[in-house]
N, C-alpha and C positions, 0 to 999 in steps of 0.2 A: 535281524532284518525282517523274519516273518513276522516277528512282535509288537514291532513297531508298524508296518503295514496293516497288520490288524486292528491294532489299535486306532489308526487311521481311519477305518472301513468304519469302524464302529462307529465313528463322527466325534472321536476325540479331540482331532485336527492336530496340526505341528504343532500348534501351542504346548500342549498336555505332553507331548512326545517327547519333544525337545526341553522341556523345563524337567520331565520326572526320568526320561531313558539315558538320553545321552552325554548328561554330565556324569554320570552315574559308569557307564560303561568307561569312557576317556577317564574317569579318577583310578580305577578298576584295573584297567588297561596300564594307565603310568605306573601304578604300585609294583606290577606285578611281571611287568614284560621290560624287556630293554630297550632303551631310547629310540632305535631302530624302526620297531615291531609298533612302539607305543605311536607314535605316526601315523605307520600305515594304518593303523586302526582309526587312527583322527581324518583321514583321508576317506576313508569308508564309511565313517560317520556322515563325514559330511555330503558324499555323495547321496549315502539314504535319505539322507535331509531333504537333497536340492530333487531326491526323487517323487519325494513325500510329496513337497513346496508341488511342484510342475503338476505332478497329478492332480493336488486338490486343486489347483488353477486352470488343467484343462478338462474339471471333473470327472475325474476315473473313480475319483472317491467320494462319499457324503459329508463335505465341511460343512462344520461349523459354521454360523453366523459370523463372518469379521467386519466389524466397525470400520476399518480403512480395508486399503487393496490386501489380498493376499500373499501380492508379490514382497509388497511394503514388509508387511510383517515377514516373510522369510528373508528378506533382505537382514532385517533387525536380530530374528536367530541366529542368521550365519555367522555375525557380528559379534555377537554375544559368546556364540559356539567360540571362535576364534579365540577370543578372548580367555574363557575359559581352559581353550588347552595351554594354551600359554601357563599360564598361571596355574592350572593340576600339574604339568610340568616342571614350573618351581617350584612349586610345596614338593611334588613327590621326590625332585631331585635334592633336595635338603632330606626329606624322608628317609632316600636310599643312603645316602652320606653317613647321616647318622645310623644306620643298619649296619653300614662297612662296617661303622668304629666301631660299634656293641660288634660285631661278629670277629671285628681284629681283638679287641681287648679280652672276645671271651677266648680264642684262640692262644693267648699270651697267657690269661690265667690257667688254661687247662696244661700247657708246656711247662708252665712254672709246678703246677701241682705234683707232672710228672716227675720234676727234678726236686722238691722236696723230697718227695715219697723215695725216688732213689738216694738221696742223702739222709732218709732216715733210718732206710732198710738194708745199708750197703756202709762197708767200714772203708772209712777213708783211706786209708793206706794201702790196705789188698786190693778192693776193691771187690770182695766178695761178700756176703753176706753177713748182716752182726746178727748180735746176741738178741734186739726188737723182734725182729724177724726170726729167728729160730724159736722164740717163744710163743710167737702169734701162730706159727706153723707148726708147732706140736699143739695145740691148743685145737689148729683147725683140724690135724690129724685126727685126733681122740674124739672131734665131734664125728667126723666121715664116717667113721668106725672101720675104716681101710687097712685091716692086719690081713699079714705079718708083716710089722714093721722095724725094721734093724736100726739100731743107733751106734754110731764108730763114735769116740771120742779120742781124739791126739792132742797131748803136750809136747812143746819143744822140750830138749834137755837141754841144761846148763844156758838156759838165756841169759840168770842174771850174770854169769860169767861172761860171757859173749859182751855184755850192756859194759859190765865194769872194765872188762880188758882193753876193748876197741872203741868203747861207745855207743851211743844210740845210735846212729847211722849205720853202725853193721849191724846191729839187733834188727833195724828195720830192714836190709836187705837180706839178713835170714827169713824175717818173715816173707818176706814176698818169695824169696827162693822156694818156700814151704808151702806156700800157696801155688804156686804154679806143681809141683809134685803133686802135692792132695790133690787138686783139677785133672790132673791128668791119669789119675788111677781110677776114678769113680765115672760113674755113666750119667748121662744129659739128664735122667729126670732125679738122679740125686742132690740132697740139698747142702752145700759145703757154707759154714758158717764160722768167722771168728768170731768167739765169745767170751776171750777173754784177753789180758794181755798175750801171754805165749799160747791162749789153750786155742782147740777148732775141734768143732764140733759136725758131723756129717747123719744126717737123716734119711734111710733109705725104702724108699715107701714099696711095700708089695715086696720085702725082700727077707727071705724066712734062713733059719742058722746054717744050713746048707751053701748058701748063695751068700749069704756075707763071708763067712767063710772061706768062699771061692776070692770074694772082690778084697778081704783082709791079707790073702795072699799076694795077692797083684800087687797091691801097698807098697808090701815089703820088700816084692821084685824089685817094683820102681824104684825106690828108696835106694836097696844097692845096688842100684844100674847107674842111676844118679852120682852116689858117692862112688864108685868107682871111677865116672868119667870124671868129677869134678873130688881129687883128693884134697885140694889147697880147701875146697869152701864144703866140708858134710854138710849133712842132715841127720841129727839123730832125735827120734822122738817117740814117746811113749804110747801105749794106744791101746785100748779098751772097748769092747764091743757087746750089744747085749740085742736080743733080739725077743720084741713085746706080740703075742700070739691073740690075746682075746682082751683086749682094754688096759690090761697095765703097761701102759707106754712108761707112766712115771716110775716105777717100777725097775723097767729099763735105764732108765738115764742111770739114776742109781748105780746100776750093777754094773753100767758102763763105764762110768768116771770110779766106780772102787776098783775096776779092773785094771782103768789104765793106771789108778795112782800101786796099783800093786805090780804094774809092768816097770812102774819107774823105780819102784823102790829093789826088786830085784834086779835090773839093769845096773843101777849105783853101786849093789851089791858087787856084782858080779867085776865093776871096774878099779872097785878098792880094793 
């Protein structure tokens, strides 16, 4: 409003004001504000208009030269102004339409992106973590340089026994009975992964031979706390731990999966 009243003083007149300010603010105004608000502003526009208009018709201000009446010509602005909201009005309301959709469509891609990435990083049937994901997150381990880092590795026993006696349906309800165990002995920022058909692999960052240790005991608690409540359906599974102090994470894995396959071979032992 000061802008334009100055503008005015200066001997620009409504002409110059109303052709370069007010279509400019009303477009400005509908982009940006809600149908509401975008009004009110059209409403206020046009009052500074009809402000403009009166003053330079009762000379408060230095107009311009007009060829016809001055009233004439504000009459013909106001006309035109009118006109104009109207129509910033329908461009912008096609404008914002088309904004919804880009912002629904980009909201749909970003929901879908998230459900990829969980169907890429997460194993259908547990619903825990695969084998992608345990590999990208040892990878991201060894770049942090975040030791001591503990690696558990568990095999089922006798799965294929379990697949051929019963079938795949109890193979697959072993696994998930074995995944809710594994889940519930290891702590929130541990990483529990299936990586193989029977095998699960667990990542435990910031966690030195002491404290695995401690949490490889719990395991085992649970494990026969588990088969004890539940004698018709065990769990027995093999396990293997190793834990990486200054950069040999791979190192670890190693010494974890020769460990556990050395737990299974004297477990087998021990039942023949």
């Amino acid at each position: 409003m000061i802008m334009m009243t100055i503008s005015a003083y200066l001997g620009q007149g409504i002409h110059d004001v109303a052709i370069i300010t007010f279509p400019v603010v009303i477009l400005f105004a509908n982009l940006v504000l809600n149908r509401q608000d975008y009004f009110r502003v059209s409403l206020f526009v046009l009052a500074a208009l009809i402000f403009l208009g009166v003053s330079e018709t009762l000379g408060w201000f230095i107009p311009k030269v007009f060829h016809d009446s001055p009233v004439y010509d504000l009459i013909i602005i106001i006309i035109t102004l009118l006109v104009a909201i109207f129509l910033a009005d329908a461009l912008s309301e096609n404008i914002r339409k088309k904004i919804q959709l880009l912002r629904n469509e980009s909201t749909q891609n970003k929901r879908m992106q998230v459900e990829l990435r969980n169907l890429y990083y997460h194993d259908k049937l547990t619903g825990i973590y695969n084998r992608s994901y345990f590999d990208e997150t040892i990878d991201l381990v060894e770049h942090r340089n975040e030791y001591p880092v503990s690696i558990i590795f568990a095999d089922i026993d006798n799965m294929k026994e379990v697949n051929d006696q019963f079938g795949h349906p109890a193979g697959d309800a072993l696994l998930k009975r074995t995944t809710k165990v594994l889940a519930s002995a290891f702590r929130d920022g541990d990483i529990l992964a299936r990586i193989g058909g029977d095998e699960f692999a667990v990542i435990l960052p910031q966690t030195d031979e002491k404290t695995v240790e401690m949490i490889f005991q719990r395991l085992r608690d649970t494990l026969a706390s588990f088969n004890t409540q539940n004698p018709e359906k065990p769990i027995h599974i093999s396990i293997g731990t190793a834990t990486a102090k200054k950069g040999d994470l791979k190192k670890a894995l190693i010494d974890a999966d020769r460990r556990m396959y050395t737990n299974k071979t004297i477990r087998k032992s021990n039942l023949s």
